[in-house]
C-alpha positions, 0 to 999 in steps of 0.5 A: 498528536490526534486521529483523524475521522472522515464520515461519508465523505464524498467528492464530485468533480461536476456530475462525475463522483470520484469519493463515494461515501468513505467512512474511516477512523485512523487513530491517534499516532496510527500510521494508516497507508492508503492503497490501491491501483491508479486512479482509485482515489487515494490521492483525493482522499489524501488531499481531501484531509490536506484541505486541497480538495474540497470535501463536496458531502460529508464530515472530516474531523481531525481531532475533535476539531471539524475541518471540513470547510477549514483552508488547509493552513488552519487543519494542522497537517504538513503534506510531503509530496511525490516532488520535492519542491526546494527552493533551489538557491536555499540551504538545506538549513534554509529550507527546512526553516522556511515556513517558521521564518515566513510566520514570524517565529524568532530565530531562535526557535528556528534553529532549535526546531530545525536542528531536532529535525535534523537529527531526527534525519541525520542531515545534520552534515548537510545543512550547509548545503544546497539540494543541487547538492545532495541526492534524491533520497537526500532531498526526499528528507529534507522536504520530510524536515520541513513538515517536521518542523511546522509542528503537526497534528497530522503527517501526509505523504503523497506517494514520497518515494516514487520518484526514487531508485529501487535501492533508494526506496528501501532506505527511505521505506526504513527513514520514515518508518524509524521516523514514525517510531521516534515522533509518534505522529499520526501519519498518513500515507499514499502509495500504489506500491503493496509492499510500501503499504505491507511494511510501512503501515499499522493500518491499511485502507485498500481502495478500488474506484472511490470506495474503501474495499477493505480497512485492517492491518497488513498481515490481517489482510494478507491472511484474510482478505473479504474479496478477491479484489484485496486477496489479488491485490496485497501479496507479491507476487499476486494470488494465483486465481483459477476457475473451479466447479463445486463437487461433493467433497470440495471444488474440482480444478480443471487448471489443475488436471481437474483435481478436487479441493477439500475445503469446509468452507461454505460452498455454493450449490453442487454445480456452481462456479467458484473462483480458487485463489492460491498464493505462489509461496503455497505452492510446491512443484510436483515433477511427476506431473504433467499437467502444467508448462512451463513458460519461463523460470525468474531466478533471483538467487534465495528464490526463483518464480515458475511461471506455468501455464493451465491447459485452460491457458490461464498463468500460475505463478509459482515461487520456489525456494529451492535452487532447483532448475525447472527447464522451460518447456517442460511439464510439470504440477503443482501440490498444496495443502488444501488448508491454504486454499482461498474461495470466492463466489464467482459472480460477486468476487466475495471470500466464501467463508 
């Protein structure tokens, strides 16, 4: 197996510029998530490596071969799509051995490449059947089949679990991570959904617009986001976000009853503007206060999320572990250790440090 390199790589649709001069390195047997909200460019990108898109500036190298101007059966990658794309009238064994049997490779080969596979999946039992057959998550692993069979440098997987039920995505979330486990192959993977990214990935690359906002590994960017645009985006429920001005001592809140933040962190000039940034699961419900209202209590049994609402008519969120009720329409605060208080420059978005 072997990594992937992209060097200022860009992508122009006519004058409109979708890519904007993406550096990134995804090592060997890295399985790299690509995140971001819609149309942020992850699915070009993705198919930019698959060679489905052509590359308009820039280097991509896979391995040490240069693919940038290679069709994408020469690149060595299989791609798994949002569509399972079956050939309906074909048996699960049929399916997977479909590319090989096409190439010219002897049966014999087949059937020993497909039953690995098979094993791998544990589709063993189905191989006999058709995907009319078999459920979504099913067939979600036999298209998973036919990429492993074909023998690849590079595994792409454009958004594979989107079109599956809530429970079905767990399961598959757990298939292709014990898959990425047992193989070892360079995966890369797209999705919009943070915690397929958080559980599934060694390394994360959040995009916004065409550029790369942040590249690291999920806990890192969860503790250490660099701008609010990442400290929003990874963690569920998202960070809270409430406007402050900087005071001697730290950052007064006025969405928080105009309590001072202490913070060492470096602040702009006495005066300014800054954004704070909370985590729901920092947060503790203070019932002697009466700073907040209370707009509506989720509870999901092992935890419960508050939603408060600020004077300033801004939303908290707030996940509360205790089985305690908090009443709708009743007033409340918050408390919180300074120390896991976020701060971000007000015009820029950027973490102050």
């Amino acid at each position: 197996m072997t990594g992937v390199t992209l060097k200022n790589a860009i992508k122009r649709y006519g004058d409109v510029q979708v890519i904007h001069g993406v550096d990134l390195v995804i090592d060997d047997g890295e399985f790299c998530v690509f995140v971001g909200p819609s149309g942020c460019g992850k699915s070009t990108l993705l198919r930019m490596v698959a060679g489905l898109e052509e590359t308009s500036e820039g280097t991509i190298m896979i391995g040490k071969r240069d693919v940038t101007r290679l069709d994408p059966a020469e690149r060595g990658v299989a791609m798994v799509f949002q569509t399972y794309a079956l050939y309906p009238h074909m048996t699960v064994e049929e399916n997977m051995g479909f590319g090989l049997k096409m190439n010219g490779h002897p049966k014999t080969e087949i059937r020993e490449k497909v039953g690995e596979a098979s094993r791998i999946l544990q589709l063993d039992q189905y191989l006999k059947r058709k995907p009319a057959a078999l459920s979504g998550g099913q067939r979600q692993r036999v298209a998973i089949g036919r990429a492993i069979v074909r023998g690849p440098e590079v595994f792409l997987f454009d958004e594979p679990l989107s079109n599956l039920d809530a429970e079905l995505r767990v399961e598959m979330r757990v298939e292709i991570a014990r898959l990425h486990n047992e193989i070892g192959a360079t995966m890369i993977y797209v999705t919009h959904d943070q915690v397929e990214a958080m559980t599934l990935a060694d390394k994360i690359v959040v995009l916004r617009a065409g550029y790369i906002e942040q590249v690291g590994a999920p806990l890192d960017l969860y503790r250490d986001p660099d701008n609010r645009f990442v400290a929003g985006f990874i963690g569920s429920p998202s960070m809270n976000f409430l406007t402050g001005q900087v005071v001697d001592g730290g950052v007064k809140v006025p969405g928080l009853g105009n309590q001072v933040v202490t913070t060492s962190v470096a602040l702009p000039s006495t005066g300014a503007d800054v954004i704070v940034g909370l985590r729901p699961n920092h947060l503790v419900i203070d019932e002697a206060s009466d700073v907040l209202h209370v707009d509506l209590t989720e509870s999901l049994g092992g935890v419960s999320y508050v939603y408060l609402d600020t004077p300033q008519g801004d939303r908290l969120t707030v996940e509360a572990r205790e089985d305690q009720p908090v009443p709708h329409g009743s007033r409340v605060g918050v408390t919180f250790d300074p120390a896991h208080a976020y701060f971000f420059d007000a015009k820029t978005e950027a973490r102050l440090r």
